[in-house]
C-alpha positions as CSV (number, residue, x, y, z in Angstrom):
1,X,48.7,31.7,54.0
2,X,52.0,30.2,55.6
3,X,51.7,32.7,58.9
4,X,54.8,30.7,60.4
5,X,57.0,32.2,57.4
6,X,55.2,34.7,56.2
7,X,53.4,38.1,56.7
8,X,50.6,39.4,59.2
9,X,47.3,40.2,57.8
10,X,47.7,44.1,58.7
11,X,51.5,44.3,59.5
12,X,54.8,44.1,58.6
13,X,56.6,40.3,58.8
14,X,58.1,38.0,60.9
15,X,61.9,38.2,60.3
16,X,62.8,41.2,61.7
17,X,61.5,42.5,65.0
18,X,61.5,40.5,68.3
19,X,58.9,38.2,68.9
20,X,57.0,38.5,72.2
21,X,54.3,36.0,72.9
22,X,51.6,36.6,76.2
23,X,50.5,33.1,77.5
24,X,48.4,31.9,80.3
25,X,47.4,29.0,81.3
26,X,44.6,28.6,83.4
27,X,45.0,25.0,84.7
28,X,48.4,25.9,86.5
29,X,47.8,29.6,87.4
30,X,50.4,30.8,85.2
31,X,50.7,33.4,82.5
32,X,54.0,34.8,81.0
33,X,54.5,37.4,78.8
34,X,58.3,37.0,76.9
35,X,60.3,37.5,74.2
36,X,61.4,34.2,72.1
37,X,63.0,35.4,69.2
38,X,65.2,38.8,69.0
39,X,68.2,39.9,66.3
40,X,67.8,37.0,64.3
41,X,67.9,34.1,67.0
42,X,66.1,32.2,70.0
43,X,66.3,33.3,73.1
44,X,66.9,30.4,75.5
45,X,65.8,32.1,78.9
46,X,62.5,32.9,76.7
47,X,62.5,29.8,75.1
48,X,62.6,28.1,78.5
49,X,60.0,30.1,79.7
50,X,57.4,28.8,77.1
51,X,58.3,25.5,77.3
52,X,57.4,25.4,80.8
53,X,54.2,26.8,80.2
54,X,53.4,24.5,77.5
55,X,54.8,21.2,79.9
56,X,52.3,18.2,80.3
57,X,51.2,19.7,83.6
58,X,49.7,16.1,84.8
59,X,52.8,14.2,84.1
60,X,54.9,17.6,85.0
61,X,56.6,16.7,82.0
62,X,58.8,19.7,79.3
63,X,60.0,19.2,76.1
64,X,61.0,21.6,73.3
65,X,58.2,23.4,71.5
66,X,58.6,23.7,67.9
67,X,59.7,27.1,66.6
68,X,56.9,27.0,63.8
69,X,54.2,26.7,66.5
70,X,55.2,29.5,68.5
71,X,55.7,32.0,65.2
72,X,52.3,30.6,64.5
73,X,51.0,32.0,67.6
74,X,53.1,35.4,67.4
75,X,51.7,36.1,64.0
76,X,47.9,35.4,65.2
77,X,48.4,37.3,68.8
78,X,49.8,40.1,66.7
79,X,46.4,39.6,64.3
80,X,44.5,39.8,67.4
81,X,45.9,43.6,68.7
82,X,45.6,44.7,65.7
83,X,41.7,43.9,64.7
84,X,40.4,44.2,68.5
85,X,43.0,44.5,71.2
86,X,46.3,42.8,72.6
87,X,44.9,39.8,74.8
88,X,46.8,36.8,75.9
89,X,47.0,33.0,73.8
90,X,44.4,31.1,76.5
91,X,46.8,27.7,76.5
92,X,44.4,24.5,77.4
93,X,47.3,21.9,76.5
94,X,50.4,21.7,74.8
95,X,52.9,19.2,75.2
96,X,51.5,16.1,76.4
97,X,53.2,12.6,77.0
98,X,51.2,9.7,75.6
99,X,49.9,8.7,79.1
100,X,48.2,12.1,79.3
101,X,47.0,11.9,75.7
102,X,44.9,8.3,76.6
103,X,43.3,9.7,79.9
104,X,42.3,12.7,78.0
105,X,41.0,10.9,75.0
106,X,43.6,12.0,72.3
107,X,44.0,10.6,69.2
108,X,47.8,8.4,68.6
109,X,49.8,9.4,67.5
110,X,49.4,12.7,68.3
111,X,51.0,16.0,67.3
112,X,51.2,17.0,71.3
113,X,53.5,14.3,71.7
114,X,56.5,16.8,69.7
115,X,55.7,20.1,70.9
116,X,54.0,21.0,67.5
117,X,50.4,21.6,68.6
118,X,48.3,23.3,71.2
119,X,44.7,23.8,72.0
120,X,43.6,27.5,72.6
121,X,41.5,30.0,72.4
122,X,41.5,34.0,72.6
123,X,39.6,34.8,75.4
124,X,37.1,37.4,74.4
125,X,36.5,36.6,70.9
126,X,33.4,34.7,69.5
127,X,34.0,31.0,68.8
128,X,33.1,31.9,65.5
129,X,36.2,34.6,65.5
130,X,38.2,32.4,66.6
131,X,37.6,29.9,64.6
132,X,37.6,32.3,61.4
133,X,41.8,34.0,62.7
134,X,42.6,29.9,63.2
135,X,41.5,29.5,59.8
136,X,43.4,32.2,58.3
137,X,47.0,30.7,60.2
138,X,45.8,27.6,59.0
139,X,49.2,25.5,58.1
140,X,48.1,22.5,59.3
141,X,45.5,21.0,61.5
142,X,43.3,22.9,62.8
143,X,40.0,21.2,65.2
144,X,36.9,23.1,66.7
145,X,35.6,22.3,69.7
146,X,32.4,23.8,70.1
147,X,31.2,22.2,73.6
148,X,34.9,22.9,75.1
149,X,34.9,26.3,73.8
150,X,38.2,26.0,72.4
151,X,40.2,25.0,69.2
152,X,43.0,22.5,68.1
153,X,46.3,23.9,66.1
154,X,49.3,21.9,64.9
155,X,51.6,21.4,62.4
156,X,50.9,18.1,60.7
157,X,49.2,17.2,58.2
158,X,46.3,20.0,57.0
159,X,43.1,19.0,57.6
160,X,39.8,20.1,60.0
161,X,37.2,18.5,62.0
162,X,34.8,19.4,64.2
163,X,34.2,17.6,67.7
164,X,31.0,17.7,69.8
165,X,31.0,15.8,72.3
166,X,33.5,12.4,72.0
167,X,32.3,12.5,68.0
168,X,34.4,13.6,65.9
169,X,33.0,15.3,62.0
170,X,35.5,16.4,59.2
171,X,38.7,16.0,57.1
172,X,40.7,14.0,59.4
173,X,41.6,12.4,63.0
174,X,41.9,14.0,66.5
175,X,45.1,14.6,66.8
């Protein structure tokens, strides 16, 4: 399933209705809840909002986040409400600048690097429901991180791996 163009398991699809996505990040405190999208166009003062969020918080470094990523996460969060409840994306990195992505032993190149992944979790779902919704959005790669309690999502390349520890099982690269 392409979530990032098409339909929500349960619900109607993306084209039409605003998109709001609920975010927090624990690292830096923060959590917003914003619209991105509305009558058929980005919203920059949302837009803004979730790029700042999704900065490299050690380098305190923004950059664009890709459109796909965040219809990605609309189209899950809105998978979310409708099987259990409405609960914020738990945001554990975005963006991060390749000095971030050495000291926090990232794979290069690495799909943070363009604003087109993020590791995440829904906070009060089972690993193994999480992991399960990630694999239904699945468009590209998609990483499980069992020890962290938290999952990888991006838009490259479609593959999966699992990663206990610093080893790395599965499909593809750390990215």
């Amino acid at each position: 399933m392409r979530a990032v163009c098409g339909a929500v398991p349960g619900g109607g699809g993306l084209s039409s209705s605003p998109r709001e996505l609920w975010i927090t990040r624990p690292e830096a405190q923060e959590s917003a809840r914003v619209v991105y999208w509305a009558d058929g166009a980005l919203l920059p003062d949302g837009y803004r909002t979730i790029n700042r969020i999704y900065r490299d918080l050690r380098a305190g470094v923004e950059r664009p986040i890709a459109l796909g990523l965040l219809n990605l996460n609309y189209a899950m969060q809105r998978a979310v409400a409708q099987r259990w409840s409405p609960r914020p994306i738990v945001l554990l990195s975005g963006f991060r600048t390749p000095q971030t992505n050495r000291r926090v032993g990232g794979v290069e190149p690495s799909t943070h690097f363009t604003g087109e992944a993020d590791d995440f979790i829904f906070a009060g779902l089972s690993m193994q429901d999480n992991f399960h919704l990630a694999r239904l959005f699945q468009v590209g790669g998609l990483g499980l991180y069992p020890d962290r309690g938290s999952l990888h999502k991006d838009l490259g390349a479609p593959r999966i791996w699992i990663e206990y520890g610093r080893v790395a099982l599965g499909s593809g690269p750390v990215r």
